[in-house]
C-alpha positions in Angstrom: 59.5 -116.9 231.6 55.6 -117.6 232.0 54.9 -120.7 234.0 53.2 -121.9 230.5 56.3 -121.8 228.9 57.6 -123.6 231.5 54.8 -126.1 231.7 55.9 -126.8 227.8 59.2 -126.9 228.3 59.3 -129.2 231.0 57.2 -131.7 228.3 60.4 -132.1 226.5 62.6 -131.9 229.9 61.0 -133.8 232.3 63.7 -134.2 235.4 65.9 -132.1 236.8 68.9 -134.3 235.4 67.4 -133.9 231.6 67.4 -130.1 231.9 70.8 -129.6 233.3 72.3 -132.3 230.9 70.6 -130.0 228.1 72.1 -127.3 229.6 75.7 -129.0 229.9 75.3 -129.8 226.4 74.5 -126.5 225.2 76.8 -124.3 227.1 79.9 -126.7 226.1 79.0 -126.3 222.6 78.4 -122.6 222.5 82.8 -122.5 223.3 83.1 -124.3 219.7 84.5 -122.2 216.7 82.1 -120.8 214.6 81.4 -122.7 211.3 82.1 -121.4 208.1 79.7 -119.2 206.2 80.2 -119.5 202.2 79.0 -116.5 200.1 78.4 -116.8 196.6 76.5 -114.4 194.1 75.5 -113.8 190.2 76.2 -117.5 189.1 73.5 -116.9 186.5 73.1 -120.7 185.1 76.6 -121.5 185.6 75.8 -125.1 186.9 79.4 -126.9 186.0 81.3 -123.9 187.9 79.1 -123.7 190.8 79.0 -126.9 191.9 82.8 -126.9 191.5 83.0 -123.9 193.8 80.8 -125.6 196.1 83.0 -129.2 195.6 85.8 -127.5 196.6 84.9 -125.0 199.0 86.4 -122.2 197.1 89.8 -123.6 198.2 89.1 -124.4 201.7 89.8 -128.3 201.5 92.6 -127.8 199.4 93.6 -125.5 201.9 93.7 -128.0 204.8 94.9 -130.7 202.9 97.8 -128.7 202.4 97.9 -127.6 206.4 97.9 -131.2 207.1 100.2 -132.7 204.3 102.2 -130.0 203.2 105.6 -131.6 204.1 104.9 -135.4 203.9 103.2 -135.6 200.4 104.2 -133.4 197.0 101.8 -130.9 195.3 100.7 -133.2 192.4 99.2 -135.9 195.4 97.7 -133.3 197.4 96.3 -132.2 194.1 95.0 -135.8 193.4 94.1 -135.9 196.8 91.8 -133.0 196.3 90.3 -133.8 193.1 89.1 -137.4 195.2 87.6 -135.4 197.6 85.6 -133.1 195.2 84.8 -135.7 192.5 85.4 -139.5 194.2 83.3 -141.5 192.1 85.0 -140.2 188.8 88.2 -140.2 190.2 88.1 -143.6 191.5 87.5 -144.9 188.2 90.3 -143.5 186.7 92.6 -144.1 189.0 91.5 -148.1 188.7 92.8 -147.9 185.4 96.3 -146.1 186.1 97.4 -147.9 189.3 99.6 -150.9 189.2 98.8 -151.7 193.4 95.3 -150.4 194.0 94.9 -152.4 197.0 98.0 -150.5 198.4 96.4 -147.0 197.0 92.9 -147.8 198.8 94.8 -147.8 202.4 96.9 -145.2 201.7 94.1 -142.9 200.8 91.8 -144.5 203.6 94.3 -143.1 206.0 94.5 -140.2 204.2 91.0 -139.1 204.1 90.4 -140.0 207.9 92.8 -137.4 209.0 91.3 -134.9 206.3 87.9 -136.0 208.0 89.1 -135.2 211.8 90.6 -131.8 210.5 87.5 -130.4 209.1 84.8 -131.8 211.8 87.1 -130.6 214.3 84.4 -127.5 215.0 81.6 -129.8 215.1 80.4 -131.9 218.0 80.5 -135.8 217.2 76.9 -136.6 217.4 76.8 -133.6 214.3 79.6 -135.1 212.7 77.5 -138.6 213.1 74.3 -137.0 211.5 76.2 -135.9 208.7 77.5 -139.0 208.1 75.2 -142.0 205.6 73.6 -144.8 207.3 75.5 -147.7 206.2 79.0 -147.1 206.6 78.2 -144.1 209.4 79.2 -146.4 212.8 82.6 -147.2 210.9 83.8 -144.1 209.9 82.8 -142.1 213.0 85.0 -145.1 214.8 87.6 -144.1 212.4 87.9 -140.4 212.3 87.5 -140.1 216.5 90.0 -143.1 217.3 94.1 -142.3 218.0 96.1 -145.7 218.0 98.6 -143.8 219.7 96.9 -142.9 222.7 94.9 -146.1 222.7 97.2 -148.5 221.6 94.6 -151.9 222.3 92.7 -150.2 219.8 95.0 -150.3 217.2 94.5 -153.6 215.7 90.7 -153.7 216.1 91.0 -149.8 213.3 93.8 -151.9 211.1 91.8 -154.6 210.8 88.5 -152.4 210.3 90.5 -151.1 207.3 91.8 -154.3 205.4 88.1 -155.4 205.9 86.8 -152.6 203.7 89.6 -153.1 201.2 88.8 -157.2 201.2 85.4 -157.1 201.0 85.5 -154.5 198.0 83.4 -151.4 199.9 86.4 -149.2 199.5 85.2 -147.4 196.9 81.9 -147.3 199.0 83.6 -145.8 201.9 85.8 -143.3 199.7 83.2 -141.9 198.7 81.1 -141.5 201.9 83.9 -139.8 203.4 84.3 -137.5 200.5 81.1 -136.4 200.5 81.8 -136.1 204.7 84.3 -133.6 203.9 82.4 -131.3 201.7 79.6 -131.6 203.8 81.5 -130.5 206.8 83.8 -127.4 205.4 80.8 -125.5 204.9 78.6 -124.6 207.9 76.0 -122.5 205.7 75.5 -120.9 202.8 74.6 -117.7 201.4 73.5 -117.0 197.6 73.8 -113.2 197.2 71.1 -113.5 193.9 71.0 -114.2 190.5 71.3 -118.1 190.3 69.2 -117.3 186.8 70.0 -116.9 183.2 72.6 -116.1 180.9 74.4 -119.4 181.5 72.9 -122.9 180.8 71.6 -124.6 183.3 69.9 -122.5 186.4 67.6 -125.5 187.1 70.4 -127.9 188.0 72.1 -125.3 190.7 68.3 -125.2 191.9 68.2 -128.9 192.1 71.7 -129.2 193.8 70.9 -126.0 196.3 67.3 -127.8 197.3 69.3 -130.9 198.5 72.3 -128.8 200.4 72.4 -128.8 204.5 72.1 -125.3 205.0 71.1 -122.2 202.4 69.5 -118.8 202.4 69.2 -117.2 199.1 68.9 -113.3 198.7 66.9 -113.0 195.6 68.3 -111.1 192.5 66.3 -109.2 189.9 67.0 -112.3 187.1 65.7 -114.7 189.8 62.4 -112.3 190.4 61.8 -112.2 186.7 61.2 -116.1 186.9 59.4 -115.8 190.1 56.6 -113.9 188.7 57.2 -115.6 185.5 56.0 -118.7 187.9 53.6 -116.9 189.3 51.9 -116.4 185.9 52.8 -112.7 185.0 52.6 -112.6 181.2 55.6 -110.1 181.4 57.4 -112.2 183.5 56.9 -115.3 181.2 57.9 -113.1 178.1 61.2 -111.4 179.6 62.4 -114.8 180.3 62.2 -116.4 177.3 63.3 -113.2 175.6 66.6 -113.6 178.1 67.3 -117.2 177.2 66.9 -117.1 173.7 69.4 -114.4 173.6 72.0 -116.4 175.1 71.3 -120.1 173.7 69.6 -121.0 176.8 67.1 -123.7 175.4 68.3 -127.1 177.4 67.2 -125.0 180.8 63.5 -123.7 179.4 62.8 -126.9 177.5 64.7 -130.1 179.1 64.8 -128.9 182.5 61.5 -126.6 183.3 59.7 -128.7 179.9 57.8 -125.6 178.7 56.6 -126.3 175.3 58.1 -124.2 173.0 57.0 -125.4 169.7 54.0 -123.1 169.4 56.2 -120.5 169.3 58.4 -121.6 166.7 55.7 -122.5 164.8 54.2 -118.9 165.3 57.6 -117.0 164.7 58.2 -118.7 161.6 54.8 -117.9 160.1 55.8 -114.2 161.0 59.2 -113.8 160.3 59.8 -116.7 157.9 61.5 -114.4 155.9 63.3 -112.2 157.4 66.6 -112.3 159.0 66.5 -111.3 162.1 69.7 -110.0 161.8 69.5 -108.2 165.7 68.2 -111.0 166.9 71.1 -113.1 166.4 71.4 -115.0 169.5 74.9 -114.7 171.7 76.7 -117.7 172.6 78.9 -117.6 175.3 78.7 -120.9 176.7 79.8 -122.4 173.3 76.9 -124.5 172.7 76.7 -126.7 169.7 74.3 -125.1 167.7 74.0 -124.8 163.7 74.2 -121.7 161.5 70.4 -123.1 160.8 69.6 -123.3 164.0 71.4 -119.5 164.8 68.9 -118.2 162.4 66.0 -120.2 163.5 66.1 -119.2 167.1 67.1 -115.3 166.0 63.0 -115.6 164.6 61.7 -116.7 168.0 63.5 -113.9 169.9 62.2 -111.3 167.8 58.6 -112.4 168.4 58.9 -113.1 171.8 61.0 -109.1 171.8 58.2 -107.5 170.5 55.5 -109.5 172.5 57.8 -108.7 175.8 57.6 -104.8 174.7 53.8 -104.9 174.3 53.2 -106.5 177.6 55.7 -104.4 179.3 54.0 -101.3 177.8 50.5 -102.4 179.1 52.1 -102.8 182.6 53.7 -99.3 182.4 50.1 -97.7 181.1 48.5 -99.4 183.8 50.5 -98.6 186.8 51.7 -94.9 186.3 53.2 -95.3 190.0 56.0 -97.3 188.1 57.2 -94.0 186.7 58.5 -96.0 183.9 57.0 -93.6 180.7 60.4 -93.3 179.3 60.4 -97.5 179.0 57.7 -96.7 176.5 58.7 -96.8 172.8 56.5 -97.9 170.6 54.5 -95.0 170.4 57.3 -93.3 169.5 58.3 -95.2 166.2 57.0 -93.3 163.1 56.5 -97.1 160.6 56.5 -95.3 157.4 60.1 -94.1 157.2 61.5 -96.3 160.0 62.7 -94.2 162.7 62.0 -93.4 166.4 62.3 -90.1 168.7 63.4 -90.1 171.9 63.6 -86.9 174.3 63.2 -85.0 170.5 65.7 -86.7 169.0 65.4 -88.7 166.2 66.8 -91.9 164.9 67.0 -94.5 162.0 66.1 -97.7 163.4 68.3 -100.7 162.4 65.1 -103.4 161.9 61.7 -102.0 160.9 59.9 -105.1 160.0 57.1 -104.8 162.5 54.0 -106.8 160.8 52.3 -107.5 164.3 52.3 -104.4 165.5 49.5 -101.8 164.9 50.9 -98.1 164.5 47.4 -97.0 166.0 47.5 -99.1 168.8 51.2 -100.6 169.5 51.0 -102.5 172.2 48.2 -104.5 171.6 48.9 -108.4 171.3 47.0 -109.7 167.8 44.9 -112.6 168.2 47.9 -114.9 167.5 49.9 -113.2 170.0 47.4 -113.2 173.0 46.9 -117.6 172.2 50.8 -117.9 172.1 50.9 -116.2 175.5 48.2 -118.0 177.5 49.7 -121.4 175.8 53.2 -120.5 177.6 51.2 -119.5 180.9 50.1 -122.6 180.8 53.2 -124.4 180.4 55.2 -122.2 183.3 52.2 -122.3 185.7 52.0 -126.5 185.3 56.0 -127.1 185.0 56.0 -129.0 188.3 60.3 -128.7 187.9 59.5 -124.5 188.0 56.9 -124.4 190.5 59.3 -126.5 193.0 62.4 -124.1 192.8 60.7 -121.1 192.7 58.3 -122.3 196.0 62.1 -123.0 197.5 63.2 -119.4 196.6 60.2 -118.2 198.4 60.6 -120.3 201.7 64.2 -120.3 201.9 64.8 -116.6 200.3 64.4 -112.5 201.1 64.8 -109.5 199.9 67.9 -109.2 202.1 69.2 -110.8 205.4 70.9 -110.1 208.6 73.1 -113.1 209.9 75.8 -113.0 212.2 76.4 -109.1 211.8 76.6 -109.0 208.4 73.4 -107.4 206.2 73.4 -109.5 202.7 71.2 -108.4 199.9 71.8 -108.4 195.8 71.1 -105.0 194.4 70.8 -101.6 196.2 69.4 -99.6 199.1 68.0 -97.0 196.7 69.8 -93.5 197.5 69.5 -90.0 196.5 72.5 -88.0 195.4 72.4 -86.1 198.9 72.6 -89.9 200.4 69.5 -89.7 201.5 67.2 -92.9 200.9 65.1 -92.7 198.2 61.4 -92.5 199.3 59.1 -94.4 197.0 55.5 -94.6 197.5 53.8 -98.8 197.1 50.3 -99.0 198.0 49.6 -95.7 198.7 52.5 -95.7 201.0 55.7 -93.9 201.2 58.8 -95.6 202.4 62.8 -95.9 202.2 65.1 -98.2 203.4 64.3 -100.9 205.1 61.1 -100.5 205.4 60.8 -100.7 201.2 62.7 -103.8 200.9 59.9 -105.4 203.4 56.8 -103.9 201.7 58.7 -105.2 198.2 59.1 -108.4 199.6 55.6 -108.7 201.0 53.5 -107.8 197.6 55.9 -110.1 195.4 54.8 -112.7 197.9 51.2 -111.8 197.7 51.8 -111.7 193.7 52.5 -115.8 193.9 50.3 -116.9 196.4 47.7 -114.6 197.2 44.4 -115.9 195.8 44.0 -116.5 192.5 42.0 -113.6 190.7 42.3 -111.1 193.3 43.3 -107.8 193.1 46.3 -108.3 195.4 47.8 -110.9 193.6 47.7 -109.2 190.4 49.6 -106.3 191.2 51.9 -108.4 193.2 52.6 -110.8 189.8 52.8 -107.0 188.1 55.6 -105.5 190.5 57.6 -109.0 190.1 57.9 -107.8 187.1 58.6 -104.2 188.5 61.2 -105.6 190.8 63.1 -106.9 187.3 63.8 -103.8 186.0 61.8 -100.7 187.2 63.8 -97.4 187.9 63.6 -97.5 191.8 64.0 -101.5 192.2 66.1 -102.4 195.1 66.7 -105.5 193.1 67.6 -103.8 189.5 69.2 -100.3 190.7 69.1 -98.6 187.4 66.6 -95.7 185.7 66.2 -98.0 182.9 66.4 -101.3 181.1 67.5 -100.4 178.1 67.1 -103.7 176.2 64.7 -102.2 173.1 67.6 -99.3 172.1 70.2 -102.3 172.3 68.4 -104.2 169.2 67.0 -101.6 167.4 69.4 -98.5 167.5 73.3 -98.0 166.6 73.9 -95.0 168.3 75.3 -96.4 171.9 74.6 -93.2 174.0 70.8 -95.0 174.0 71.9 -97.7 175.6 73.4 -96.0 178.9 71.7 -97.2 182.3 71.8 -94.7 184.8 73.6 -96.7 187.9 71.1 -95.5 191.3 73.3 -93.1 192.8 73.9 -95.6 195.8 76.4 -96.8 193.9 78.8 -93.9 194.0 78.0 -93.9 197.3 78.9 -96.9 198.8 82.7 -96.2 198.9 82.0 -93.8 201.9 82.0 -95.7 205.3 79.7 -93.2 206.0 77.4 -94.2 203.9 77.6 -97.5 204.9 77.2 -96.9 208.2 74.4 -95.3 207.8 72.8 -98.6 205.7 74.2 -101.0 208.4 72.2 -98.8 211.2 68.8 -98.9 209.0 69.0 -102.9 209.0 69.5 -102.8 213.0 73.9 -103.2 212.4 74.1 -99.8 213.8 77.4 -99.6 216.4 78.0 -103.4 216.0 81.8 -104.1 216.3 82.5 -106.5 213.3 79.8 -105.9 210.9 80.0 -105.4 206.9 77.4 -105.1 203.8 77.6 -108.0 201.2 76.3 -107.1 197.9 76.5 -108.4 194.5 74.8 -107.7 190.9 77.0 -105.3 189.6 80.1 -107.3 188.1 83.7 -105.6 189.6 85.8 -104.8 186.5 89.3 -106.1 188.0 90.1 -104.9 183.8 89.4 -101.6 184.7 91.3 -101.8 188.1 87.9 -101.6 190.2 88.1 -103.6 193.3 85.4 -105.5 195.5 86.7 -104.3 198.6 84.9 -101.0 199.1 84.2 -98.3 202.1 87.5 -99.6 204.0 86.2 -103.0 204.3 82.7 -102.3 205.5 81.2 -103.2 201.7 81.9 -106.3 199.6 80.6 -106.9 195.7 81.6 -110.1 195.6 80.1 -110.7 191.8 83.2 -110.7 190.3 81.7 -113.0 186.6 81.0 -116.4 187.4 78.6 -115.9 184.1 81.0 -116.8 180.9 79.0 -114.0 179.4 81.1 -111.7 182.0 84.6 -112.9 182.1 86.0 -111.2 179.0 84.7 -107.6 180.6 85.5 -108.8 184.3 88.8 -110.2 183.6 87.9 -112.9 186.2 85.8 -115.8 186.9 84.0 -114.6 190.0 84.3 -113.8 193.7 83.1 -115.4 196.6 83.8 -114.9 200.5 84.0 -117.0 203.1 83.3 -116.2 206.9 85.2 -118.5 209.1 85.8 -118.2 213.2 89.0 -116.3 212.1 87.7 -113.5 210.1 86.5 -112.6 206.1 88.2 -113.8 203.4 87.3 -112.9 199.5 88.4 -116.2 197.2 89.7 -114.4 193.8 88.8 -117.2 190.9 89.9 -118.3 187.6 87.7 -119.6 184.9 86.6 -123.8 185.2 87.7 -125.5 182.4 85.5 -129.1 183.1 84.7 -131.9 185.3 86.8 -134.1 182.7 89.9 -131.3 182.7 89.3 -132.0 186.7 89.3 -135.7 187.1 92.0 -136.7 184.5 94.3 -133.8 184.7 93.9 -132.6 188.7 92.8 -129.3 187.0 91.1 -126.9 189.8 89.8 -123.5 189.8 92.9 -121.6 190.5 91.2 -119.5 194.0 93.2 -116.4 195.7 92.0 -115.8 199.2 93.2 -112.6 200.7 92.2 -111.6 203.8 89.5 -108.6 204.1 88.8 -108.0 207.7 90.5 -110.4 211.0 88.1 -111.0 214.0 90.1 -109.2 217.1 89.5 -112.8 218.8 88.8 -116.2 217.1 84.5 -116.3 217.1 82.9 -119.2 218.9 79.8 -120.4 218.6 78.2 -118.2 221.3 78.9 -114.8 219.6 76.9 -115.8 216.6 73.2 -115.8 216.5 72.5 -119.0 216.6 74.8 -118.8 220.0 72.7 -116.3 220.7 69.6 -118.3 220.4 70.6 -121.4 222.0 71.8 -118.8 225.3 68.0 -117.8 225.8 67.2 -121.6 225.5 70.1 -122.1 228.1 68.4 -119.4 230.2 65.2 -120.9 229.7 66.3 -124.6 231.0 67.6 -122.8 234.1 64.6 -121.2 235.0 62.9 -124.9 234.6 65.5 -126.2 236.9 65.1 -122.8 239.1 61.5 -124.2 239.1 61.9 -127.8 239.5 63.8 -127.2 242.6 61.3 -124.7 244.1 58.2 -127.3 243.8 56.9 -124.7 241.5 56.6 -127.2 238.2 56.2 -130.5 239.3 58.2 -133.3 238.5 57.0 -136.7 237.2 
């Protein structure tokens, strides 16, 4: 250490007895066991099952409410119990109307939730457990969940009476849920999103809200969540795919009530063009069941198709102008002969299933008309002023990555793009070539420059252009397929168009070989207990695949969260949890609703199994934040070193 350092440090620790109380501090707690680590991944708008998840812990606090009460209290209470704990405001209020004695229930379930409280803060030191806590019933329930009447027996009127004072002066519902929220608060330690928190499903904005406000998070961005990043950023082609994506699957409540982009100017605009026409392959999907009208059906089957064919033209300028892309097979257009209606591809010809094109010019395809190029800056506009947008996506850039190493594990959402001889793919960005690692960074660094590098600038125009890249190019880490296949979905029957190559990483990845190899690029080589977490590609449980791959050392934990999933996936989604134990991967059912949960007890039905036990239970100091804190350990005993030794004075 530099006597600078030291100088500073000693700033903060001014005596010896500061320093070494530091130190006593920090070494006691680096012998705690690590906190949990939650994994989730592909949620894609699913804002109702999410926050469920989260709620619940994906069965962790039903899991110790059942430790602690499994013989003193029947399944149907512990399931009450649990519901409380995950939804206490709603759950109080119907219990008020369904309880003959509820001055009886409150101190029953007060008793209840402190002991559920000292089970799960139990790895945490109390002045955490006190930060954690709210500010005005904080003091009480700290004195509550760290006092034992049993071993302190002239303490044990001064707790009874702290409890019939809550219930008589009506805060129990107050202090119910404080110590509810307590519990979810503290059966997490931190939380990992694995990508894709956008479309598809309704509401992406409200998980955005929810994950803005939560104590700990790192998201791993997905190619869905990159679209809207550069659509933030004001890529045109950004802007287009995403509206394109939510008007394909009823999405309207998440562009217009909670991002407030104005869509009626391209209503108005579609209905001028395709007034009359049916749209018949533009019918939108529903999966999410929302209410909408036949009318309505129709009407928002017009808007998709014009904001289709705008997303084409865009996407074909962007593939003219950056042949690096290698993306000249994504260009079709060109390739439609408009008199009789069909389209050849690698020399094969086919009839097209919609050939009303009347803003398209055969001469010059993927020009926007007048009309279209208006539209287009109006919705800039809208995304680049959407205060909503620009807040989550300005999170997703300061709290997420194109990957992430944490506590031996390497996270990321798509691929580490391979070679059939399991080599990494080298691709060349910026008059660069690179692989691996080193590609995720450079990606990671121009989609950075492409939202805030200065406005007009060459730099941040191609980054706002390889956003879009990242979405769906051939060689994206984030995508990991040689195509998007999106226009031969709409406009052509014959399915072997619609094949995407999977990146041959993907075959790959069963080998431990392989993923040794990856785990040794990210700087996991030779580490004991280390493992890939990857997600994007949904695990067919139908098709008996399994998200347990290479002998433990990969895990896909997207599993189809996304309603649009479940009837291919057979399941409502995977998450894994990474406690001081080992690795567990939660198995889950479809969510019905918050009402099904509150009145009925109804839970997401979660089967852990275990993937990988730590030889030894993991303490703090084996993680990297116990790594951290033992160089400031190191640090404070140098200052004390120097202290002593007259070398840093003392005040």
């Amino acid at each position: 250490m530099t006597k600078e350092y030291l100088s500073l440090l000693s700033e903060r620790y001014p005596t010896i007895r500061s320093a070494c109380a530091e130190i006593i501090k920090l070494q006691s707690m680096q012998q705690l066991p690590k906190l949990t680590e939650h994994f989730l991944s592909d949620i894609h708008g699913e804002y109702e099952s999410f926050l469920h998840i989260l709620k619940n812990a994906s069965g962790v606090i039903k899991d110790k409410i059942s430790n602690v009460y499994s013989k003193t209290m029947s399944e149907a209470d512990r399931r009450t119990l649990a519901t409380l704990i995950y939804y206490p405001e709603q759950k109080l209020e119907h219990i008020k109307r369904t309880v003959d004695n509820i001055n009886d229930w409150y101190k029953i379930t007060l008793y209840h939730l402190i002991e559920i409280c000292r089970v799960v803060s139990s790895k945490y030191t109390r002045a955490a457990v006190r930060r954690a806590m709210t500010d005005d019933y904080g003091d009480i329930i700290d004195e509550l969940i760290h006092s034992d009447s049993y071993y302190d027996p002239n303490k044990e009127l001064y707790h009874t009476s702290m409890i019939d004072n809550i219930i008589e002066l009506d805060q129990a519902d107050a202090v119910i849920v404080a110590m509810s929220e307590l519990i979810q608060r503290l059966a997490i330690g931190s939380l990992h999103i694995i990508g894709d928190i956008f479309d598809r499903g309704p509401r992406a904005d409200i998980i955005l809200d929810r994950l803005m406000n939560y104590h700990n998070v790192d998201v791993q961005w997905g190619n869905h969540d990159i679209s809207w990043m550069g659509a933030a950023a004001g890529s045109l082609a950004c802007i287009a795919s995403t509206i394109t994506v939510s008007t394909k699957y009823c999405n309207f409540d998440c562009i217009e009530d909670g991002y407030g982009i104005n869509t009626r100017p391209l209503a108005v605009f579609a209905l001028e063009i395709y007034g009359d026409d049916p749209c018949e392959c533009f019918i939108p999907r529903n999966p999410n069941r929302v209410n909408i009208t036949q009318h309505d059906v129709l009407y928002w089957a017009k808007i998709h198709k014009a904001m289709a064919v705008i997303q084409f033209k865009l996407e074909g300028q962007l593939i003219k102008a950056h042949p690096e892309f290698k993306m000249q097979d994504h260009l079709l257009l060109d390739k439609i002969n408009y008199q009789n209606g069909t389209i050849t591809i690698d020399s094969k010809t086919y009839h097209m299933r919609d050939t009303n094109f009347p803003t398209i010019d055969p001469e010059d395809p993927y020009r926007l008309t007048k009309e279209e190029s208006e539209l287009m800056d109006g919705l800039k506009t809208s995304f680049l002023h959407s205060e909503k947008l620009q807040q989550h996506i300005k999170f997703l850039f300061r709290r997420g990555s194109m990957y992430l190493t944490c506590n031996g594990n390497l996270l990321y959402h798509g691929c580490i793009p391979m070679n059939e001889d399991k080599t990494f793919t080298e691709i060349e960005l910026c008059g660069k070539k690179v692989k691996g690692r080193e590609l995720l960074n450079l990606c990671e660094k121009i989609a950075r420059s492409g939202y805030f590098g200065q406005h007009g600038s060459a730099e941040k125009q191609y980054g706002e252009d390889f956003m879009w890249y990242l979405w769906c190019g051939s060689h994206s880490p984030l995508y990991g397929k040689n195509k998007m296949t999106s226009f031969e979905r709409y406009f052509i029957d014959d399915e072997s168009t619609w094949t995407e190559k999977k990146n041959p990483y993907y075959k790959h990845i069963d080998s431990s070989e392989v993923c040794e190899k990856i785990l040794e690029e990210f700087g996991l080589g030779g580490v004991e207990y280390s493992h890939i977490v990857n997600g994007h590609v949904p695990v067919n449980i139908k098709k008996g695949e399994s998200p347990i791959k290479a002998d433990g050392k990969l895990l896909v934990i997207d599993g189809g969260l996304s309603r649009a999933y479940q009837p291919h996936t057979g399941i409502a989604g995977y998450t894994l949890l990474f406690n001081s134990h080992g690795l567990l991967l939660s198995e889950h059912s479809a969510f019905t609703s918050i009402n099904d949960a509150v009145v009925n007890d109804g839970d997401i039905h979660s089967t852990l199994m275990t993937v990988d036990l730590a030889p030894e239970r993991i303490l703090v100091g084996a993680t990297d934040t116990g790594k951290k804190t033992n160089e400031k350990i190191q640090a404070l005993k140098e200052l004390v070193r120097a202290y002593q030794s007259g070398a840093i004075k003392t005040p």
